[in-house]
C-alpha positions in Angstrom: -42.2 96.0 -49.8 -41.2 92.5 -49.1 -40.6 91.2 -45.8 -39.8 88.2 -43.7 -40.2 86.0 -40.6 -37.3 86.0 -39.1 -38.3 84.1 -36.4 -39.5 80.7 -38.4 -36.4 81.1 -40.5 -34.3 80.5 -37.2 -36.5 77.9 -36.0 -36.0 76.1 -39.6 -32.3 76.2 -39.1 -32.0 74.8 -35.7 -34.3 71.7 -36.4 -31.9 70.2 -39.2 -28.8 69.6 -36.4 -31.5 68.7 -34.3 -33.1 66.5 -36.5 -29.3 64.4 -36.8 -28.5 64.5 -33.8 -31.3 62.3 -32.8 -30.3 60.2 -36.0 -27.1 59.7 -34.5 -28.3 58.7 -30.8 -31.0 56.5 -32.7 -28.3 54.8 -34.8 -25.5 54.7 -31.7 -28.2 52.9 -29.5 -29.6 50.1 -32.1 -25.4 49.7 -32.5 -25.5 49.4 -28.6 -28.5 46.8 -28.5 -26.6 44.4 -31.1 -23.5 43.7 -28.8 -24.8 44.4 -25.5 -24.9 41.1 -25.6 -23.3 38.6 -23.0 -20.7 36.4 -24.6 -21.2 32.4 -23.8 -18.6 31.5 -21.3 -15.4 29.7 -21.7 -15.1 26.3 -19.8 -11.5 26.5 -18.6 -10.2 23.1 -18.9 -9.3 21.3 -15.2 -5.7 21.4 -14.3 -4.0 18.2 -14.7 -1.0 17.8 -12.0 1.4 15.4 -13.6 2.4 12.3 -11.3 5.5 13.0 -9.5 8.1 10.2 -9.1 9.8 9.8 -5.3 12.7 7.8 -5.5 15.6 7.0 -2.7 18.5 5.2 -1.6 19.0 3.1 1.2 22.4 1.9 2.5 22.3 -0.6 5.7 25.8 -1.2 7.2 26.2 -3.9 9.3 28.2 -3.5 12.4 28.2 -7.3 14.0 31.1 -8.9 14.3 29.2 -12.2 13.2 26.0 -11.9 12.7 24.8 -11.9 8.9 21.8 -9.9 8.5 19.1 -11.8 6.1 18.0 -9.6 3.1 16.9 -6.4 3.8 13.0 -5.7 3.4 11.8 -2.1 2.8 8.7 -0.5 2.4 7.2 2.9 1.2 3.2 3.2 3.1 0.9 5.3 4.8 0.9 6.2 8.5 1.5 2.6 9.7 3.6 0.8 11.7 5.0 -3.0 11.3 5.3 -3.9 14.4 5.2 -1.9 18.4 7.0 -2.9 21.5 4.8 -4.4 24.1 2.4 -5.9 20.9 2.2 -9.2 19.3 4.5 -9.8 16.1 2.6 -10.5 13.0 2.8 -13.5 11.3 4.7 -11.6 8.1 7.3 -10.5 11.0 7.7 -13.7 12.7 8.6 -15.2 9.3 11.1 -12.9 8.9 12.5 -12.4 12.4 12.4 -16.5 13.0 13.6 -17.4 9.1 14.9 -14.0 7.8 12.4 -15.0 4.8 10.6 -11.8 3.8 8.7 -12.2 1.5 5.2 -12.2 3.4 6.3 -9.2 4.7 6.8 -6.9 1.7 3.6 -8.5 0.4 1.9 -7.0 3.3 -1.4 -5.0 2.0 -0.7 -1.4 3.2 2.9 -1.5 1.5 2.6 1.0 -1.8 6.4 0.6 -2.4 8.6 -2.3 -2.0 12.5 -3.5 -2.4 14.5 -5.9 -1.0 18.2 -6.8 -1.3 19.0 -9.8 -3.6 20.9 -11.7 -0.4 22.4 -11.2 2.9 24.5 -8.2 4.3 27.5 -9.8 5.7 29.4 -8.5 9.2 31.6 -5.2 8.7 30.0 -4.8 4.5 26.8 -2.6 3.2 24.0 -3.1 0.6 22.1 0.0 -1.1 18.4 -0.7 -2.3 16.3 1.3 -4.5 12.7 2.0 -4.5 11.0 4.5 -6.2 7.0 5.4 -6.1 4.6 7.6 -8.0 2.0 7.3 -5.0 2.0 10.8 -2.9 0.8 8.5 0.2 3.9 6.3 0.5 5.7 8.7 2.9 6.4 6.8 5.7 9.3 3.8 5.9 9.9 0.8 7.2 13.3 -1.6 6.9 13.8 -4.8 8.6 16.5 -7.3 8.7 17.1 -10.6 10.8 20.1 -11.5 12.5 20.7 -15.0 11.6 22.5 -16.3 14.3 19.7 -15.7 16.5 16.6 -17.8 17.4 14.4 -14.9 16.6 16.1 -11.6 16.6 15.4 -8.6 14.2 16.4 -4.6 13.7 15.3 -2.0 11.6 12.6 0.5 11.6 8.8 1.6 11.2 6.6 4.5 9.9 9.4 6.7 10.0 7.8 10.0 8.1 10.4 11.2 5.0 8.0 13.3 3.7 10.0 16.1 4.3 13.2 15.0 2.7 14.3 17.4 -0.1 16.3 16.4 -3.4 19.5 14.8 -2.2 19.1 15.4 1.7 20.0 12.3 3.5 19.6 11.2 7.3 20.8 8.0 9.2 19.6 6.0 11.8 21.9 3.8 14.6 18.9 0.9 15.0 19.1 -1.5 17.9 18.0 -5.3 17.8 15.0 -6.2 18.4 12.9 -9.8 20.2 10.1 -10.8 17.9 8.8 -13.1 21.2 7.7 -15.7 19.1 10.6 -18.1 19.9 12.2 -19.2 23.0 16.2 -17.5 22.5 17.8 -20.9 23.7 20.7 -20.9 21.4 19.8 -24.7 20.9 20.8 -26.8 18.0 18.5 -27.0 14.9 16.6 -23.8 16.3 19.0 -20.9 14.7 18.8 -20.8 10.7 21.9 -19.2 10.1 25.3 -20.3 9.4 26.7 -20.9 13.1 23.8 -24.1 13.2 21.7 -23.6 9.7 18.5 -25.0 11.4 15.3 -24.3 10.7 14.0 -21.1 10.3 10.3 -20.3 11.5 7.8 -22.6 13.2 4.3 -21.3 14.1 4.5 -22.5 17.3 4.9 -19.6 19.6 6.8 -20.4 22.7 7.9 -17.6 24.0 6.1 -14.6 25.4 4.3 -13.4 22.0 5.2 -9.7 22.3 7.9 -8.0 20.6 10.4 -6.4 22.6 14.2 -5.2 23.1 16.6 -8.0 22.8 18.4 -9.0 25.5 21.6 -10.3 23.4 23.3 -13.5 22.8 24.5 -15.4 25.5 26.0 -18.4 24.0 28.3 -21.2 25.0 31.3 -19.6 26.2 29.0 -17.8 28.5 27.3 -20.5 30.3 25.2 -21.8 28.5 26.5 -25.3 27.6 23.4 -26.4 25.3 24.2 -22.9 23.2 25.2 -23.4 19.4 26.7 -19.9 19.4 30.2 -18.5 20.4 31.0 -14.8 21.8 32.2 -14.2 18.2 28.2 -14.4 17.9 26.7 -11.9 20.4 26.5 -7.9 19.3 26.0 -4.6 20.7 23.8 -2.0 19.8 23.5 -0.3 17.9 23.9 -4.0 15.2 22.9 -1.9 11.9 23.2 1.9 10.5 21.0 2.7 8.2 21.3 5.8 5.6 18.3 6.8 3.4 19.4 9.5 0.9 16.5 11.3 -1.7 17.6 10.9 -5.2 14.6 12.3 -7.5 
């Protein structure tokens, strides 16, 4: 009689799945190994902010009676002022607040944006300027303007911050005159470059007290002052100028 192991016939059977299982792991792990791996990285290019144009409108109204303004200086800068009561005027200002020339004063180095109206602002008319910049710095502004009937008077402003001014938001300013203190205000013949003498405009020599200040107004001829040039038609109130600044892009 024939018989058979049992046992070893089991033990044959349950090697084979044994035997491919271990196949499989074998082949799953050398799949593993080939993309385990770490892919190169990926420079990620640097963000390029595109330059941003700042543009605005000025409108300066003036509200003499007879007093022409000379043409209007403005300026786009950092934090900076022109000029500071109770501090000598810079020459660039005394050019302009003697002579209404201002031309030494837009070239002025911390300026990043100028503009400057083409002529004078008469009494009781406007002008509107334009500057534009692609410099994030130039948020602060300055305007000035001469009163030409006057020995040495100015208005306007300095490092005002529009930095928070939004597309098409406006805001006005009422300025008062100010005394450059580079020239003595006697009203005197040949001293006052505008049309009520058209003398000469600015002299280096500084004869006054050499610190800006508020002016104390026009006192003129019919106000007893008999070697005075000017008229009452000539003195003004404040504020002389309004000034409008509106964002436009």
């Amino acid at each position: 009689m024939l018989t058979f192991n049992t046992q070893k016939k089991n033990t044959i059977k349950l090697a084979k799945p044994l035997l491919i299982a271990g196949l499989l792991t074998l082949g799953l792990a050398a799949c593993s190994d080939n993309h385990n791996d770490t892919p190169p990285a990926v420079e990620t290019p640097p963000v390029v902010e595109t330059p941003m144009e700042y543009s605005y409108s000025l409108t300066l109204s003036n509200l003499t009676y007879a007093q022409p303004l000379s043409p209007v200086a403005v300026s786009l800068h950092g934090d900076a002022k022109m000029w500071q009561v109770g501090q000598a005027a810079s020459v660039a200002l005394e050019k302009l607040a003697e002579g209404g020339d201002n031309a030494d004063f837009i070239a002025l180095e911390n300026n990043l944006a100028t503009a400057t109206a083409e002529g004078p602002t008469l009494p009781g008319t406007s002008v509107t300027v334009n500057i534009s910049t692609m410099d994030r710095a130039a948020t602060y502004l300055t305007v000035a303007t001469m009163l030409v009937n006057t020995n040495d008077a100015f208005s306007g402003l300095t490092g005002v911050d529009i930095s928070t001014l939004t597309l098409n938001q406006e805001k006005s300013w009422r300025l008062n005159v100010y005394d450059s203190g580079t020239e003595q205000n006697n009203e005197a013949a040949g001293t006052i470059p505008g049309p009520a003498d058209g003398g000469v405009g600015y002299d280096s020599t500084r004869d006054d007290i050499d610190l800006v200040g508020y002016h104390s107004g026009v006192v003129s001829k019919d106000d007893g002052l008999p070697s005075s040039v000017l008229t009452q038609a000539h003195r003004f109130d404040n504020p002389a100028v309004k000034l409008t600044i509106t964002r436009t892009k």
